[in-house]
N, C-alpha and C positions, 0 to 999 in steps of 0.2 A: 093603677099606676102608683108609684112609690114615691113619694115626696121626697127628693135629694137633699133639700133643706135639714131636715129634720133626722140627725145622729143621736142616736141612744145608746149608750155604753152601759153595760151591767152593773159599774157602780153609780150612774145614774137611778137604776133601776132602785138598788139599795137603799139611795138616799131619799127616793122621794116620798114627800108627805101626804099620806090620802087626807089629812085633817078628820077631826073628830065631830060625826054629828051622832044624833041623840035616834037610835035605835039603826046604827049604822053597821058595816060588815066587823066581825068578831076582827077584831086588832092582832092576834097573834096569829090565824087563818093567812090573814092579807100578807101579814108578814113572813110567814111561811112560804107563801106563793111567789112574794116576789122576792126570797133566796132562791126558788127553785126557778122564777126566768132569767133572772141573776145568775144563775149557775150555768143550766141552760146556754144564753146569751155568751158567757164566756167560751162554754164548748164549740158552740158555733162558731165565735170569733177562730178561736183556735184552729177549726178545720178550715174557716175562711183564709186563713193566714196560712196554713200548709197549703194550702189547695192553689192560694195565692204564687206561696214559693213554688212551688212544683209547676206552675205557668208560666211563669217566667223562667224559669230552668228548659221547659219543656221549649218553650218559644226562641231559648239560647242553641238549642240543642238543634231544633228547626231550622234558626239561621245557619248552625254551622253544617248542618248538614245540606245545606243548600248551599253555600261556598265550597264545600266538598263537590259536591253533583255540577257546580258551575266547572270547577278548575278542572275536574274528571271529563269532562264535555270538551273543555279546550285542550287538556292534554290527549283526550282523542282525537279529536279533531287534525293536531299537531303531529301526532301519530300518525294520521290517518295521510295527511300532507308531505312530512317525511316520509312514508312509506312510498308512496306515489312516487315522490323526487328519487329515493334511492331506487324503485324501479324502474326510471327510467335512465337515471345515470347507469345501472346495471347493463341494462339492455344495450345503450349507447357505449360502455366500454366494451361490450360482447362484439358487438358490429365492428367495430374498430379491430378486435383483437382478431375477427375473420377473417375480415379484412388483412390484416397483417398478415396471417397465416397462410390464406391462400397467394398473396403476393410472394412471401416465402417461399411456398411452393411450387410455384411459379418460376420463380428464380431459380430452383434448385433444379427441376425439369430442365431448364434450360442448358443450367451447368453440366446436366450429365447428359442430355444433348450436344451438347460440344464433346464431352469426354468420348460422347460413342464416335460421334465423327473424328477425333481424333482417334481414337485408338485403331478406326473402320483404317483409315491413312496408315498409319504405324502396318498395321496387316497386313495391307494393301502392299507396301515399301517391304517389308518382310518377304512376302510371297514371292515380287517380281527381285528378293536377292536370292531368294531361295532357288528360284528356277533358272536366273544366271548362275549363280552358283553350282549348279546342278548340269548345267550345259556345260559350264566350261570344265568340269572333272567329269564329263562323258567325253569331251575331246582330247580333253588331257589321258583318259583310261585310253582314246580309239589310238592318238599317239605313241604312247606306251605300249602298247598291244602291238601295234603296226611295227615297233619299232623291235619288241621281242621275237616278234615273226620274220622281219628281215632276217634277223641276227640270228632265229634258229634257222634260217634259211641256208646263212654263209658259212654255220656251225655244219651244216647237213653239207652243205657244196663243198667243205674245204675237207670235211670226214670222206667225203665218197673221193673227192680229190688225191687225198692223202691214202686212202686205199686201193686207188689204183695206181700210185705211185710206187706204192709201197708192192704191189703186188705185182706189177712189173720189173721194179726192182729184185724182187725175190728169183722173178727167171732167171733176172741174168747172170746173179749168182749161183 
C-alpha cells in the first residue's frame, strides 16, 4: 500500500541531506544517484501529467460521445415515432382518398346511367317519329300513286273517248 501522506517531488529528492557519518556511502556516488531519481522522478512526473491529460481529454471525449449516442438514441427513437405517425397519417389519407374516389365513381356511373337512360328515351322518341314519319309518307306516296292512277285513268278514258269521237267523226266526213 502506498502512503497518500507522503509526496516526494524530485527537488525534494535533490535537496535532501543524507548527513555525514564516518565510513559512510561515498558522497558524490549518493549524489549521483539521487540526480538520477531526481531525473528519473521528473520523467515520471511528466508522463504522469500526460497520461494525466490525455484521461481527462479521453474522459471528455467519452462524455461527449455518450451525449452523442444519447441524442442519436432519441433522435431515433423520434424518428422512429415520426415515421409511425407519418405512416399512419399516410394510410389514413389513402383510405380517405379511396374512399373519395370510389364515391366518384360512383357518382359518375350513375350520371352516365341516367345519360344512357336518357338517351335509351331520346331513341326511343326518335324511332316511334321515325316510323310515324314513315307511315305517313307511305300514305301520302299510296295517295299520290292512287291519285296518278285515277288521272292516268281519265287521261286513258278521255284519249280512248276522244278517239272514238274523233273516229266517228272522220266518217262522217
Amino acid at each position: 500500500m502506498i502512503d497518500e501522506a507522503f509526496h516526494l517531488t524530485p527537488l525534494d529528492v535533490r535537496r535532501y541531506d543524507f548527513g555525514r557519518a564516518l565510513r559512510g556511502y561515498n558522497p558524490a556516488r549518493v549524489d549521483q544517484f539521487r540526480d538520477q531519481v531526481a531525473e528519473e522522478m521528473e520523467r515520471l512526473t511528466r508522463i504522469n501529467q500526460d497520461l494525466d491529460s490525455k484521461a481527462r481529454s479521453f474522459h471528455e471525449q467519452l462524455r461527449a460521445f455518450r451525449e452523442r449516442d444519447k441524442a442519436l438514441n432519441d433522435a431515433l427513437v423520434s424518428a422512429q415515432q415520426l415515421r409511425g405517425e407519418v405512416r399512419e397519417q399516410a394510410e389514413r389519407e389513402a383510405q380517405l382518398i379511396i374512399r373519395e374516389a370510389q364515391a366518384e365513381g360512383e357518382r359518375i356511373i350513375e350520371g352516365a346511367k341516367a345519360d344512357v337512360r336518357r338517351m335509351e328515351e331520346v331513341l326511343d322518341n326518335l324511332d316511334r317519329s321515325r316510323r310515324t314519319y314513315l307511315a305517313q309518307m307511305r300514305t301520302l306516296i299510296a295517295r299520290q300513286l292512287s291519285e296518278v292512277e285515277a288521272s292516268d285513268s281519265q287521261v286513258i278514258a278521255s284519249t280512248l273517248r276522244g278517239a272514238g269521237s274523233n273516229s266517228s267523226g272522220s266518217n262522217q266526213e
